[in-house]
KOLMARSE-378532 format. One record per residue: residue number from 0; residue in three letters; x, y, z of N, C-alpha, C in turn. Coordinates in steps of 0.02 Angstrom, whole numbers. Layout:
<pts>
[NUM 'ala' [X Y Z] [X Y Z] [X Y Z]]
...
</pts>
This chain:
<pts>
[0 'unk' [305 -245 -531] [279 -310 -517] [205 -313 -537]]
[1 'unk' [177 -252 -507] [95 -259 -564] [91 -253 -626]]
[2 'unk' [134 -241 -660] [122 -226 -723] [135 -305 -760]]
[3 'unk' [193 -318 -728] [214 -383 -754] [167 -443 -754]]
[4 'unk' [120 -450 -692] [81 -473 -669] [24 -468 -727]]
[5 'unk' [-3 -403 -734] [-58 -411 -780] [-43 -426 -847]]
[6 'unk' [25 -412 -855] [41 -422 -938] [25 -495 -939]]
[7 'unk' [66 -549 -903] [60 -620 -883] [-34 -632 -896]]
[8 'unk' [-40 -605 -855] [-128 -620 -850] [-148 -630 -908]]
[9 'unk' [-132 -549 -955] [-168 -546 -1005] [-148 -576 -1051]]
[10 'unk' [-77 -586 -1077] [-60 -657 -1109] [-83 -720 -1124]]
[11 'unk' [-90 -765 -1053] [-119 -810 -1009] [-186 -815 -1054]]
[12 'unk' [-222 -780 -1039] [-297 -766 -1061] [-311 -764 -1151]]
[13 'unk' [-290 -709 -1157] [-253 -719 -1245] [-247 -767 -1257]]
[14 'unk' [-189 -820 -1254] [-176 -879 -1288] [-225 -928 -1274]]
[15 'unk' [-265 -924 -1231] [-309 -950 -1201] [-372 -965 -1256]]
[16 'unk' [-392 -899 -1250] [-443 -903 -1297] [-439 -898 -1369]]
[17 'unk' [-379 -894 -1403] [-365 -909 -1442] [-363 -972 -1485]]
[18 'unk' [-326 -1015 -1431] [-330 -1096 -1435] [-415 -1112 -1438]]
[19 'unk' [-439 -1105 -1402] [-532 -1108 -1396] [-543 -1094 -1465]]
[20 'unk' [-546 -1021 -1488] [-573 -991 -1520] [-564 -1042 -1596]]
[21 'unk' [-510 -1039 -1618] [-487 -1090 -1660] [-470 -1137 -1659]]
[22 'unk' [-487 -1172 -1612] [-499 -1274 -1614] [-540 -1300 -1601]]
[23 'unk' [-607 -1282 -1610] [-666 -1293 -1582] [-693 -1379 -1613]]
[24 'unk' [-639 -1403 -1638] [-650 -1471 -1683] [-614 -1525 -1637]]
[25 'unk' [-656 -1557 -1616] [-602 -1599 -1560] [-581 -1674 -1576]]
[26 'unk' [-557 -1688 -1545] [-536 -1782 -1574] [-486 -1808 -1542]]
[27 'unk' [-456 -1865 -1551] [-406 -1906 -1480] [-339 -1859 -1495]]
[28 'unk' [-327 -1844 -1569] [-275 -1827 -1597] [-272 -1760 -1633]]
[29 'unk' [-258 -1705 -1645] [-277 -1653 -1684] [-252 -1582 -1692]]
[30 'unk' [-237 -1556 -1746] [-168 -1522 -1756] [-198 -1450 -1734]]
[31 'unk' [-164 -1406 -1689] [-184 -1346 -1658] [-184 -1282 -1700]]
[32 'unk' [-202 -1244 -1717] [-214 -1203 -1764] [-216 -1131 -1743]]
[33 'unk' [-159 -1076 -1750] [-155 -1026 -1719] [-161 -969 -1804]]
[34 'unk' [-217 -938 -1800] [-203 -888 -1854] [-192 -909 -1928]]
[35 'unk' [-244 -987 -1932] [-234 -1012 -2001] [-145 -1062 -1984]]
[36 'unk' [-105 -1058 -1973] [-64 -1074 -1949] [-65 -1166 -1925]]
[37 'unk' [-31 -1202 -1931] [-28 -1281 -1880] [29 -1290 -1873]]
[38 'unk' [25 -1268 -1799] [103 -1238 -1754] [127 -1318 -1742]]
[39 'unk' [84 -1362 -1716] [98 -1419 -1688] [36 -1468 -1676]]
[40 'unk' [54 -1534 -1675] [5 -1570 -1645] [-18 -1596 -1581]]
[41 'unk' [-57 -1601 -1562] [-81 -1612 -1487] [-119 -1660 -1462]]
[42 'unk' [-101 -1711 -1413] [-155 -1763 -1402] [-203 -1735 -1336]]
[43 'unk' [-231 -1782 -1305] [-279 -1762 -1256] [-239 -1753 -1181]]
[44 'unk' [-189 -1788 -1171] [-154 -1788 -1108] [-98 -1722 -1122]]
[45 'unk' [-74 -1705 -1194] [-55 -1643 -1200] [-90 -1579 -1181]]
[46 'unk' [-157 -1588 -1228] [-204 -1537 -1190] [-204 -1515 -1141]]
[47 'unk' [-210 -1577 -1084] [-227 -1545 -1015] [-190 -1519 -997]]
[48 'unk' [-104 -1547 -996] [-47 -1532 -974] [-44 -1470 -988]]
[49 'unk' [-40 -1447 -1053] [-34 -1389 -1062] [-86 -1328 -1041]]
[50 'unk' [-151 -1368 -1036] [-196 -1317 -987] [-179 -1295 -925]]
[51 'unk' [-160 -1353 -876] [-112 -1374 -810] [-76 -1284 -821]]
[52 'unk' [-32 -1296 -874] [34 -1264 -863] [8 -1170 -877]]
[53 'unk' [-43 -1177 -923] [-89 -1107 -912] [-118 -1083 -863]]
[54 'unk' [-143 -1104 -805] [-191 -1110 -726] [-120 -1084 -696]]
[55 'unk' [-54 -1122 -703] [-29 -1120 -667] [33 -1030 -693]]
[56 'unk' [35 -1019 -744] [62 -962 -779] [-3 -890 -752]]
[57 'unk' [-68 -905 -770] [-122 -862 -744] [-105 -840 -671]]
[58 'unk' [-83 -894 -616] [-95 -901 -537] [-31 -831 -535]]
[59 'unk' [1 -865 -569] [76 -842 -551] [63 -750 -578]]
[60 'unk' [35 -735 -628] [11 -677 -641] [-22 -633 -610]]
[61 'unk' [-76 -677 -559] [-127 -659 -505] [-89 -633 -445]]
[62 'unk' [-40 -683 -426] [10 -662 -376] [55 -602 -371]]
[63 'unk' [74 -608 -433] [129 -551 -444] [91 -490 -447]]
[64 'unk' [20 -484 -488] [-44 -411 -485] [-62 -387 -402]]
[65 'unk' [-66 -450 -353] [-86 -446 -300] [-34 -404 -247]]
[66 'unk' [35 -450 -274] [116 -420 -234] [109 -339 -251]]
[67 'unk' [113 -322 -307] [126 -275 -339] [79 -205 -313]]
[68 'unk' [2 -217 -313] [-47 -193 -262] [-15 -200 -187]]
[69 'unk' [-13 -240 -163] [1 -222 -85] [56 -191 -57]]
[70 'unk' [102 -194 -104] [169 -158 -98] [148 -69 -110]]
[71 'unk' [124 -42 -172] [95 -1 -189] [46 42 -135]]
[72 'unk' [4 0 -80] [-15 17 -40] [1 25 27]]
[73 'unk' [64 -11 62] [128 -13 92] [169 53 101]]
[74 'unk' [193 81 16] [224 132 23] [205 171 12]]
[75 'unk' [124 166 20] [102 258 12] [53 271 83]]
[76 'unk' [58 197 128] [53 224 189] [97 238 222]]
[77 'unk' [177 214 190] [231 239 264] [242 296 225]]
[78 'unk' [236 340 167] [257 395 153] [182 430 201]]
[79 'unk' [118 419 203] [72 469 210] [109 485 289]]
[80 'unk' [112 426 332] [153 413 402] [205 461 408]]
[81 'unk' [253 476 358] [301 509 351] [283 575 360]]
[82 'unk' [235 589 285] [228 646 279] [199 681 353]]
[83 'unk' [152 642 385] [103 657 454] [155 686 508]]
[84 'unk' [196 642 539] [264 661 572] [293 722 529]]
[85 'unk' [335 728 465] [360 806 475] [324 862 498]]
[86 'unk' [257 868 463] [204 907 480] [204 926 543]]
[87 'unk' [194 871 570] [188 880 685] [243 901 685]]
[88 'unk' [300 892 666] [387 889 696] [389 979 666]]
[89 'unk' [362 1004 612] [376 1076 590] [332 1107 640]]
[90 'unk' [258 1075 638] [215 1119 683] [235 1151 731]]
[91 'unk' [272 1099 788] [296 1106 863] [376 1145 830]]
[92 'unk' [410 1145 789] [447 1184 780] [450 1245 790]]
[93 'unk' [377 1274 772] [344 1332 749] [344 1382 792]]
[94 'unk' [285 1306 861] [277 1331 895] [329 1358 975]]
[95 'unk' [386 1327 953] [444 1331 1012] [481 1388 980]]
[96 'unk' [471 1413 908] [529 1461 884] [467 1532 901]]
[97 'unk' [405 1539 922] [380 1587 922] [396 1613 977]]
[98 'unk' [401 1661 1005] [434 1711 1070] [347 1702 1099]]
[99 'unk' [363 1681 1171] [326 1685 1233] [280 1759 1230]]
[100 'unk' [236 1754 1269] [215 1818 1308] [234 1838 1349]]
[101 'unk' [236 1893 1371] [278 1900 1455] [202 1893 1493]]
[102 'unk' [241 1842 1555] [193 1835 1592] [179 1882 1645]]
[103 'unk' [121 1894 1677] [73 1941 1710] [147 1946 1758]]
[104 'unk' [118 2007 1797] [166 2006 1863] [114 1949 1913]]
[105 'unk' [146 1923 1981] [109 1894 2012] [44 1943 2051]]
[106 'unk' [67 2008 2066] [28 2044 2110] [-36 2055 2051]]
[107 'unk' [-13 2063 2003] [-82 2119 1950] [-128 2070 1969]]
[108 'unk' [-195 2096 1938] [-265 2073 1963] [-266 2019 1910]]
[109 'unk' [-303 1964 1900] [-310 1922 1861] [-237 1863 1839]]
[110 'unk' [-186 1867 1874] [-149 1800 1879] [-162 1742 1903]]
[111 'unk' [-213 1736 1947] [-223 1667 1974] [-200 1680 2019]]
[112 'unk' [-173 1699 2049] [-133 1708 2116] [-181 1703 2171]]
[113 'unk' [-154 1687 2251] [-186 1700 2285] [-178 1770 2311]]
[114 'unk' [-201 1807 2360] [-211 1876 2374] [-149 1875 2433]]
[115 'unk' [-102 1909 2406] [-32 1919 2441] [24 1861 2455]]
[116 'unk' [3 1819 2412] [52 1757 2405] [77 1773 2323]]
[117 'unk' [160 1755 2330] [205 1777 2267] [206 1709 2211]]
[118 'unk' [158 1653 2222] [190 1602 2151] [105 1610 2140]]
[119 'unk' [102 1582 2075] [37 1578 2049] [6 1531 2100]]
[120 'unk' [-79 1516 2076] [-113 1474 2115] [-100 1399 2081]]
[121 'unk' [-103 1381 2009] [-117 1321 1976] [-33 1339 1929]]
[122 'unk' [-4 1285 1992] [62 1286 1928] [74 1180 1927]]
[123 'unk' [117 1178 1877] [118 1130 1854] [189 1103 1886]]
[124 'unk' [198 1038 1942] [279 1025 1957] [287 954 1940]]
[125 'unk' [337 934 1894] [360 885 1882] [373 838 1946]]
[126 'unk' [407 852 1963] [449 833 2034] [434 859 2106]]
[127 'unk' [415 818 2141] [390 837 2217] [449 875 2246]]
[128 'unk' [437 921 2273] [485 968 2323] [484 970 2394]]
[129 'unk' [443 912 2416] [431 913 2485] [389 956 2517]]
[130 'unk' [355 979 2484] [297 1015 2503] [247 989 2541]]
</pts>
């Protein structure tokens, strides 16, 4: 769609200044001249029309360059999105397939424990036990 877009553009523009470039002789009535060439004749309400119909071939070029960009930028944020998620999703893979440490006994020195009580001091409970 961008490509198509700028080809349009650059077309658009081309014939554009082309017509300029070689009709620089103006008058009510007067034969259009492409490349030495007199493709056709053209009055003044043709002119415009056909300018009309250039503005409106250019727009349409502009649109399609613009579609073509935002789409382009669309799918290389839901791939970066993508890519971000496997990354986390392998990471935590990683880290659930690595084997634990064995944890301290409760008695040894440095568990957190309190002094002759058997569960640690700072544990983590989902769910109240009535404690």
């Amino acid at each position: 769609m961008l490509i198509i877009g700028l080809l349009l553009v650059a077309a658009t523009a081309a014939f554009t200044a082309l017509l300029i470039a070689f009709n620089l002789s103006g008058g009510p009535d007067y034969a259009v001249t492409l490349f030495g060439i007199q493709p056709f004749t053209i009055n003044v309400l043709g002119a415009f029309l056909s300018g009309i119909a250039l503005m409106l071939i250019f727009g349409l070029g502009l649109w399609l360059m613009l579609g073509g960009a935002a789409l382009i930028v669309r799918r290389s944020r839901r791939r970066r999105t993508t890519r971000h998620a496997v990354t986390e999703r392998d990471e935590l893979r990683d880290r659930l397939d690595r084997p634990r440490p064995e944890a301290p006994p409760a008695d040894s020195p440095g568990s957190g424990a309190a002094p002759g009580s058997r569960r640690p001091a700072h544990r983590f409970h989902l769910l109240k036990h009535g404690h």
